[in-house]
C-alpha positions as CSV (number, residue, x, y, z in Angstrom):
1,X,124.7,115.4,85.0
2,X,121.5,115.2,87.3
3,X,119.9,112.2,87.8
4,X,116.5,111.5,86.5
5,X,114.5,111.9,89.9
6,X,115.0,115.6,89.3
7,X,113.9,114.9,86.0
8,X,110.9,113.8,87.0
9,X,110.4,116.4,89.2
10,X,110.2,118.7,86.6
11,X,106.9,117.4,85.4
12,X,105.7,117.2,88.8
13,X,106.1,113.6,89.5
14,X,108.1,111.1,91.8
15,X,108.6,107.9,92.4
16,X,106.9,108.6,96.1
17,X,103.7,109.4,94.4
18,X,100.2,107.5,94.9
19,X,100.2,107.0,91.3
20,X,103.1,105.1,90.6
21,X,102.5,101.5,89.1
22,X,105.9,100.8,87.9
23,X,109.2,101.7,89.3
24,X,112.1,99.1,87.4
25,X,114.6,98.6,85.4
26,X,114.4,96.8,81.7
27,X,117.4,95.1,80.1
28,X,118.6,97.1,76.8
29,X,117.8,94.1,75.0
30,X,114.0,93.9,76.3
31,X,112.9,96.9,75.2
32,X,112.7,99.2,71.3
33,X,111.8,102.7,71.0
34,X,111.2,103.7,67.7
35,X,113.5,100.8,66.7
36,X,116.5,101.7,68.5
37,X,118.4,99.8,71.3
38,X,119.6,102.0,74.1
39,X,123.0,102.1,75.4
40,X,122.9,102.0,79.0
41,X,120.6,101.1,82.2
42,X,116.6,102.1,81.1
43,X,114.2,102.9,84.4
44,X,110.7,102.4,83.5
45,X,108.8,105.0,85.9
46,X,105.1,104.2,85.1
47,X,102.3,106.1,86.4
48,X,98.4,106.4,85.8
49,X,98.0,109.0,82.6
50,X,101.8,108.5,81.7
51,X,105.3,106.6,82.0
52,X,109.0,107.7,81.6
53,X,111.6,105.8,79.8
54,X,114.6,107.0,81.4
55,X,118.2,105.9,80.4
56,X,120.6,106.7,83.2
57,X,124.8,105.4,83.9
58,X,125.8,104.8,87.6
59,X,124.0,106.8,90.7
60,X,120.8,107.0,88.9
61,X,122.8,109.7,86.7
62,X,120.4,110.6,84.3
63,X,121.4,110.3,80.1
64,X,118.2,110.6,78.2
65,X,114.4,109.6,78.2
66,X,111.1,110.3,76.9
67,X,107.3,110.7,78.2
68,X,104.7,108.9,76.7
69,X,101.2,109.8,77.2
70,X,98.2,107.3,77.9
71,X,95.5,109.3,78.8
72,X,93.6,110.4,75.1
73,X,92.2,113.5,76.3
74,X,95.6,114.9,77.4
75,X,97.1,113.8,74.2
76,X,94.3,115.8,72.5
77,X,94.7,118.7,74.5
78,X,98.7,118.7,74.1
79,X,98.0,118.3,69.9
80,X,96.0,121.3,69.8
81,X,98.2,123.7,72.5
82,X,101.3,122.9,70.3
83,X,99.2,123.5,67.5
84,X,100.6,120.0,65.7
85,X,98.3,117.9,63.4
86,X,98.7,114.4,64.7
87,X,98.5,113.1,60.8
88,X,101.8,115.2,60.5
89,X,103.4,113.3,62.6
90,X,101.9,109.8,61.4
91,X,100.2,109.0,64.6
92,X,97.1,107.6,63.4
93,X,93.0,108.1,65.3
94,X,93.1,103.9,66.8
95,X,88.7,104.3,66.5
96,X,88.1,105.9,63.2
97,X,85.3,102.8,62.8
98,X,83.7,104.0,65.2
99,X,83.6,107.3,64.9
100,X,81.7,106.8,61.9
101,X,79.1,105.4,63.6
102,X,79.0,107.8,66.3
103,X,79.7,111.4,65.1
104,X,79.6,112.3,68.9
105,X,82.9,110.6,69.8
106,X,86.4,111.9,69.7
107,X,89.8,110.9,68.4
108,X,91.9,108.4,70.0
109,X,95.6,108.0,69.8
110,X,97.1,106.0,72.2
111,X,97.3,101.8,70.9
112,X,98.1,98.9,73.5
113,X,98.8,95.4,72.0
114,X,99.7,92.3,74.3
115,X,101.4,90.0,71.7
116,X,103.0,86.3,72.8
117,X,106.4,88.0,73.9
118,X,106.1,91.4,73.3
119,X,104.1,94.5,74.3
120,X,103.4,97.1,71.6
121,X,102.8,100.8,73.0
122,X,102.0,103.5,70.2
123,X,101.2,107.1,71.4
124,X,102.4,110.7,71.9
125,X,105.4,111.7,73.1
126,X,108.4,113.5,73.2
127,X,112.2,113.8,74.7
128,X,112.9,115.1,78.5
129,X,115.3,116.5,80.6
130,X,115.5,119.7,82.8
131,X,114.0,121.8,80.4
132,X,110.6,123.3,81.7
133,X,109.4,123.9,78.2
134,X,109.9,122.1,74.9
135,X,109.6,123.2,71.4
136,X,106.5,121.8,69.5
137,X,109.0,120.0,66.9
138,X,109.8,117.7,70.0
139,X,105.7,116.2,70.2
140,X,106.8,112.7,67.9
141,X,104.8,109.3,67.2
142,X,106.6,106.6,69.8
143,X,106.5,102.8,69.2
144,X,107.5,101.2,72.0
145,X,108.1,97.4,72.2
146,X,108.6,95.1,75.5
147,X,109.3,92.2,75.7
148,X,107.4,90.3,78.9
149,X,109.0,89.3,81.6
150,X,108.6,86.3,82.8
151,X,108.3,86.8,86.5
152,X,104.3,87.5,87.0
153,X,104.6,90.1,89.3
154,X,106.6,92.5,87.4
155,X,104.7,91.4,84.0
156,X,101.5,92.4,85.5
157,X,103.0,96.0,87.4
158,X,104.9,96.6,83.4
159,X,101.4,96.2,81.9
160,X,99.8,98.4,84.4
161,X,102.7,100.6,84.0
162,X,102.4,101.5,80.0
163,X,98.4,100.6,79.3
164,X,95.5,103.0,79.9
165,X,93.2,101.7,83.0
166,X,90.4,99.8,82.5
167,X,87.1,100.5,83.6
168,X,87.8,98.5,87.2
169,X,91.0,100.0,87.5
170,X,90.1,103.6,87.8
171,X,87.7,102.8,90.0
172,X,90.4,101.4,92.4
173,X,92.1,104.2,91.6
174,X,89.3,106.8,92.7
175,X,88.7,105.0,96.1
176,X,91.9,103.6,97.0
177,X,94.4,105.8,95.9
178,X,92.5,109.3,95.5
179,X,93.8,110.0,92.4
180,X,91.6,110.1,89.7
181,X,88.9,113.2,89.3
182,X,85.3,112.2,90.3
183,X,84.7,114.0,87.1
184,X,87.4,111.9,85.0
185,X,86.2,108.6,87.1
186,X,82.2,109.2,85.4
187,X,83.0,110.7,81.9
188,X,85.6,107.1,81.6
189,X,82.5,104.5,82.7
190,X,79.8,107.0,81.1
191,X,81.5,106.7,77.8
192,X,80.8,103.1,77.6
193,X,77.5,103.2,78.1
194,X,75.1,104.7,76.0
195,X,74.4,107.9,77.0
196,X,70.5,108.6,77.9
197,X,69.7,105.4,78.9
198,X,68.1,104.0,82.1
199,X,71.4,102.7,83.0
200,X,73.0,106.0,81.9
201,X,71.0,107.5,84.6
202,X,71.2,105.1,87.0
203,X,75.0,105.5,86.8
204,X,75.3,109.3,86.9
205,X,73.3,109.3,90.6
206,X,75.8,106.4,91.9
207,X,78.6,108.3,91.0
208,X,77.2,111.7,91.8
209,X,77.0,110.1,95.5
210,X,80.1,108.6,95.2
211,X,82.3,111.7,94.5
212,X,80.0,113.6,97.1
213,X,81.4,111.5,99.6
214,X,84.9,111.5,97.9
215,X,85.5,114.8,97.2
216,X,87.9,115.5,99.7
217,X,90.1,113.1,98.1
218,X,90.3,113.8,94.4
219,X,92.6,115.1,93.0
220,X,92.8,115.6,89.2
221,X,95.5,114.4,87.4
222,X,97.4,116.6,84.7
223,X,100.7,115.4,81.9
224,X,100.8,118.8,80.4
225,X,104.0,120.0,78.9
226,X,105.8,122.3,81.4
């Protein structure tokens, strides 16, 4: 059997890369997906628009895993390439409220909750392995429960590892580590604003100057299915 670093590089990722928040292991007893306990050593590989959950024996020797998205708009895309309706599959749209108060906005899947002990990830995702494609039946709803750890450092890199960025963190990951789109980087802080405004404006020229001076560095990210 491989091991899961050629796993990885199957989607294009590695533990080497700029985006990387979270490279460590998580006791079988920390951690539920979809309710079940895993047998064996689980990696959690975290990175910017996704993480891995990878289960693996001696020498990294790779057993099984999942992908779970973060970013919205790639969990989105992914829905409507694999042609799947996301109520199918019970994974419910976290801001129907407001949507119905602004037609304009679109769905969002992916839930984050930071309970006294636990976190609760709920998003898009499916099985993965050395397969470069994967049959539409395999796009599930995950639930994915942690429990924190109690050293700081890792609690913090965990919960950078399986939440979306905020607002402050993708700018640090624009400038610092050059790997977030300029055009991802002002649609993410645009949305929060609202759009037409003085400060809407104001906005649009600071980051149009930004990613002008930038540009050499962005690179866009992509989680699409192989």
């Amino acid at each position: 059997m491989a091991s899961y670093h050629r796993v990885l590089k199957v989607f294009d990722r590695s533990i080497h890369d700029k985006s990387l928040e979270c490279d460590y292991d998580i006791h079988p007893w920390e951690i539920l997906i979809n309710g079940e306990r895993w047998a064996g050593k689980i990696r959690l590989i975290g990175f910017v628009d996704v993480f891995f959950l990878m289960c693996y024996s001696a020498d990294a020797r790779f057993e099984k895993g999942v992908i779970i998205y973060k970013d919205d708009e790639a969990i989105r895309d992914t829905l409507e390439r694999a042609e799947v309706n996301a109520s199918d599959i019970k994974l419910d749209v976290v801001n129907s409220k407001e949507m119905k108060a602004d037609h304009n906005l679109l769905q969002k899947y992916f839930s984050f909750t930071s309970q006294p002990l636990d976190y609760i990830i709920t998003s898009l995702g499916h099985e993965v392995g050395l397969n470069t494609e994967y049959p539409r039946s395999s796009l599930i709803k995950y639930e994915i429960k942690i429990l924190k750890s109690r050293n700081k450092v890792m609690k913090k890199r965990v919960r950078r590892a399986v939440n979306q960025h905020s607002l402050m963190d993708l700018l640090h990951d624009a400038i610092r580590l050059g790997v977030i789109s300029h055009a991802e980087m002002t649609a993410q802080f645009l949305g929060n604003f609202y759009v037409g405004s003085a400060t809407d404006d104001a906005m649009r020229k600071y980051f149009d100057t930004l990613g002008s001076a930038n540009q050499s560095n962005s690179v866009a990210l992509s989680n699409e299915l192989s």
